[in-house]
Structures are given as C-alpha cells and as structure tokens.
C-alpha positions in Angstrom: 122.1 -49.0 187.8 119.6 -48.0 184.8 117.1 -46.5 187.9 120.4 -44.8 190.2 120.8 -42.9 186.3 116.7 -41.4 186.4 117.3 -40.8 189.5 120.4 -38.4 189.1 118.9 -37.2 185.9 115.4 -36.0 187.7 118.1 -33.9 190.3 119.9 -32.4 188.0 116.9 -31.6 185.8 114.8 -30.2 189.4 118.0 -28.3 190.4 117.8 -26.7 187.0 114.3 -25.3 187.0 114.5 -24.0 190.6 117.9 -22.1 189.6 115.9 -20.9 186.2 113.0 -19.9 188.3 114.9 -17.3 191.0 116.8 -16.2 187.8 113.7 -15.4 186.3 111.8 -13.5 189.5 115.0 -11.8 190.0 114.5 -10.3 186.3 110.8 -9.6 187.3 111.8 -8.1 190.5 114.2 -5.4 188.7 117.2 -3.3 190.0 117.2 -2.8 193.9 115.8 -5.6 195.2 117.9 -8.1 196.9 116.6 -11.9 197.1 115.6 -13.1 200.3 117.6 -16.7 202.2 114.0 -16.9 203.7 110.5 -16.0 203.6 110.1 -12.7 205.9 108.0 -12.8 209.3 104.8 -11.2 207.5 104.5 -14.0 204.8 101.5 -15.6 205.9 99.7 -12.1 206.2 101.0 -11.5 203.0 99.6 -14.3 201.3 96.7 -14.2 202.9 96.1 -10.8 200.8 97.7 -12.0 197.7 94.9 -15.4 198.1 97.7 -17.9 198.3 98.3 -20.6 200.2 101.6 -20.7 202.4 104.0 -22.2 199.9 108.0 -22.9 199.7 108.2 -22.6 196.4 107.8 -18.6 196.1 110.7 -16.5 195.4 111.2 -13.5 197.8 112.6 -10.3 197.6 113.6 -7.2 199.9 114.4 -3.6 199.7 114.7 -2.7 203.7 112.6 -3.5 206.3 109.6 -2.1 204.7 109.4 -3.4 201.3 109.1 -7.3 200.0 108.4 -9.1 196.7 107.2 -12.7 196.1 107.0 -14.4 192.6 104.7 -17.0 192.1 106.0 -19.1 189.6 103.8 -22.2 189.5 100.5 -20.5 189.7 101.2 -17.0 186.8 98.1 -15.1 185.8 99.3 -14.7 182.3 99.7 -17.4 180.8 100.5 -21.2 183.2 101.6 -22.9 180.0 104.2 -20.2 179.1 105.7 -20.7 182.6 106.0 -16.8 183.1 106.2 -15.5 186.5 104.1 -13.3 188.8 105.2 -10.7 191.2 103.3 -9.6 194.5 104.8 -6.1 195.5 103.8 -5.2 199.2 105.0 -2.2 201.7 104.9 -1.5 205.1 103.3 2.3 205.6 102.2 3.4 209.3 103.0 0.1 210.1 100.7 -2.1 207.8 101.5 -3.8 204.8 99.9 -2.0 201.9 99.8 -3.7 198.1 101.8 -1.9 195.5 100.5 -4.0 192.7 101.4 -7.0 190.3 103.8 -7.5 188.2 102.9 -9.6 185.5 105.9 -11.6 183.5 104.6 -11.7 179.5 105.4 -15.2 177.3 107.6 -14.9 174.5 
C-alpha cells in the first residue's frame, strides 16, 4: 500500500511540472502564439539548427504556417539550476526556415 502511495505521489508531482513547464514557455512565447498538440513536420530540421537532439519534452508554438517556437526547458542557457526556460524562434521566408533568435527566460 505504503509503495501504490509513492507511486501516485511521483504522478501527481510529474503531472505538475510538465503543466508548470508549458505555463511557463507559454509566458516566454508572449501574445500571438498558439501552443502546438504536436511537434510540426520541420522539427528535426529545426533542431538540427538549434543543436538539439530530437526530444518530446520541448514545448511548441505557432503563429501560421510560417512561424514556430520551441522552449527547451530541461537544457536553459541561463541558468539550469534556476529552471528558466529557453525559446528557439524560427520562420519560414522563400521557403526555408530562417532563425529569428533566442529568447532567454531570466531566474528570479
């Protein structure tokens, strides 16, 4: 019984910090963008570019066809113990996906 109680404990706990985590990209992202049910078509190009390995736990975002962010959560180049976020901008012009920069979550 004592080991059914970790395990529900560990669920709730895990179902917290991925809830915390989109909440927290979703802030990053900013006004406009709409989250994403699934990573787009173009993620593996994208993270090739960003140097990141193909990974479920990024966040993504859309504005159209043409425009998507991804926040990295686990792996932030601010500050990993402050567990801020980073945000990979990307958009499509002439029909290749062109970086429009970082944004970079700061630790309170």
């Amino acid at each position: 019984m004592h080991s059914k109680l970790i395990i529900i404990g560990l669920c709730a706990l895990l179902g917290a910090c991925i809830t915390s985590r989109a909440h927290d990209c979703a802030k990053l992202a900013g006004p406009g963008w709409q989250r994403l049910t699934t990573a787009p078509a173009d993620a593996p190009e994208l993270l090739v570019r960003a140097n990141l390995p193909n990974d479920t736990d990024l966040v993504w975002f859309g504005q159209g066809p043409d425009k998507v962010l991804f926040c990295d959560h686990l792996r932030s180049l601010v500050n990993p113990g402050c567990n801020a976020s980073t945000g990979y901008q990307y958009e499509k012009v002439d029909g290749k996906w062109t970086s429009r920069g970082l944004l970079l979550e700061t630790c309170n």
